[in-house]
N, C-alpha and C positions, 0 to 999 in steps of 0.2 A: 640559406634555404631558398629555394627556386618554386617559382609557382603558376601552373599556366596563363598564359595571356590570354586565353580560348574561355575556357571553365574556372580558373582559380585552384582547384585543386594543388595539394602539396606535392613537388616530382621530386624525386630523387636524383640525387647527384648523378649525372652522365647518362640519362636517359633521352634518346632524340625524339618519342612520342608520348603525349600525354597518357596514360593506363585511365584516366577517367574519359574521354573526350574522345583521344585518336590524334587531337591533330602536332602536325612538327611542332619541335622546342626549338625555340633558337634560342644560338648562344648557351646551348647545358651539354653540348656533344664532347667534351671529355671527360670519361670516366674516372676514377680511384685512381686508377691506373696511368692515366693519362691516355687510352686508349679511346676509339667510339665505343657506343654505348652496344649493348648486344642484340643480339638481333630478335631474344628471344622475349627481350622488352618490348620490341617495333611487334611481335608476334600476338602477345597477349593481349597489349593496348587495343590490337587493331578489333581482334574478338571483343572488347570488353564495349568499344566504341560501337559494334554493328548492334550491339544488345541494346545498350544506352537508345540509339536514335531510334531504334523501332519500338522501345517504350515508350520513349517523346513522342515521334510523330503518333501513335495508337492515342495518348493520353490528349497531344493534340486535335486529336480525328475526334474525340469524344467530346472535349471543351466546344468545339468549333460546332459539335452537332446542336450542343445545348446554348448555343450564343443567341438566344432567344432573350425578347423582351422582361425584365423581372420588374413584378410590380408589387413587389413584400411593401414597398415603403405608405402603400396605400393602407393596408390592414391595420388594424389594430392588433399589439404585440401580446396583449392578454387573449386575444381571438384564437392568436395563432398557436399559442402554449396548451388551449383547451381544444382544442379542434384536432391538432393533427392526426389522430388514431382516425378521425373521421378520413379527412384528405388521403390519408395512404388508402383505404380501403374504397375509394373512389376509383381506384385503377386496379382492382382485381374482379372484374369480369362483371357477373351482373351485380357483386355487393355495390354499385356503384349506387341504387337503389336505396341502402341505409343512409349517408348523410344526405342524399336530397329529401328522404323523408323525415331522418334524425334532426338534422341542423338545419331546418331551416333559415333559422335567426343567424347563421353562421357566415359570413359574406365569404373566408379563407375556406369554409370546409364548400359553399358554392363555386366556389372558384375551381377549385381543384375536380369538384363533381360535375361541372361543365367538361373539363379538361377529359377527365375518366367515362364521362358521356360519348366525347367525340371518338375518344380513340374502340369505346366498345360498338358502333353504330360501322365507323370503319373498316374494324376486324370484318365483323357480320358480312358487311358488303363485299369486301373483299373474299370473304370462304364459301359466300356465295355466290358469286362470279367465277371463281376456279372449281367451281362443282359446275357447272356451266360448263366449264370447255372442258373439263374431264373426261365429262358423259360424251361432247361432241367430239372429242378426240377418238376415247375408244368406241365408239360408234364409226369413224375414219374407219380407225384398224389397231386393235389392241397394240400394236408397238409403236403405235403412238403416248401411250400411257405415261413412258420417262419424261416427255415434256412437261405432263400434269405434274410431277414431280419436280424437276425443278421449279416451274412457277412455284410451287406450295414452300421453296425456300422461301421465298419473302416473306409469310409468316414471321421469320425471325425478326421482322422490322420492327412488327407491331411489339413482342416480347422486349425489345432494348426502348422502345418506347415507354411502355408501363413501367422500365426497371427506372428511364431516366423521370418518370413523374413518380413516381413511388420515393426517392431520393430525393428530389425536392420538396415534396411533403413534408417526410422525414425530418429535413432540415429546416420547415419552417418559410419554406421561401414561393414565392408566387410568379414560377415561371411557366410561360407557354409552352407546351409544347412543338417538339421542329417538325413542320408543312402543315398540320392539322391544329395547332392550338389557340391558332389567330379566330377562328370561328367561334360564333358564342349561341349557346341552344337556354341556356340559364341564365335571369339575371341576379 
């Protein structure tokens, strides 16, 4: 049994590309038959390999955004078991309002309520900025209007930012948020 050098995965006898990975086998290129391997192996691999990497790098693009400082080990572990319902709700718009007023005693549901502070003051500034140049675009000339449109994609920034503090609540854990979470408005 033969197994790639690249990934580990199990290959089949007389396969020249890994079907997990993509990349060459050395030393497995004769088949059953004594033959190379088929071509329709080198075909699927390579599919199965374009899948694989742009799952990594996506999951990579995602680790990399949240490679932010964690400072769970500071909290107290009973803080954080009774808090989190507060800390998630920290980052859905204005409830961010309940744990600064719920928890105060709370340092992890503060934590998270600083974080959910920043990112709703942000938002704000931000949609009020692109109402800004909205107004002064179509006041240009209505066919200026698609660029207010695109800008208002970035919106979706702030949205993967809430998802990514919503998920570290969830889990318990006290990480800053990526560009905005280094700032602190709570102590």
């Amino acid at each position: 049994m033969a197994f790639c050098q690249n990934c580990g995965a199990k290959l089949e006898e007389g396969v020249r590309f890994c079907p997990n990975c993509g990349s060459a086998v050395e030393g497995n290129t004769a088949g059953k038959n004594g033959t190379a391997g088929a071509d329709s192996t080198r075909t699927s691999g390579t599919q199965t390999s374009g899948s694989t990497n742009e799952k990594k790098n996506f999951e990579e693009t995602i680790q990399d955004l949240n490679d932010t400082e964690d400072t769970t080990d500071q909290f107290d572990p009973e803080d954080i078991q009774q808090n989190k319902v507060m800390a998630v709700l920290s980052y859905i718009g204005i409830l961010v309002l309940v744990p600064i007023l719920g928890a105060k005693d709370s340092k992890f549901a503060r934590y998270h309520a600083n974080q959910g502070l920043l990112l709703l003051i942000a938002s704000a500034a931000y949609n009020i900025a692109l109402r800004i140049v909205n107004a002064i675009l179509y006041a240009i000339s209505w066919r200026l209007a698609f660029i207010g449109t695109i800008l208002s994609a970035v919106s979706i920034a702030f949205f993967v930012l809430m998802i990514i503090g919503i998920v570290n609540a969830a889990n318990g854990r006290a990480k800053e948020l990526p560009v905005i979470g280094k700032y602190r408005l709570l102590k």
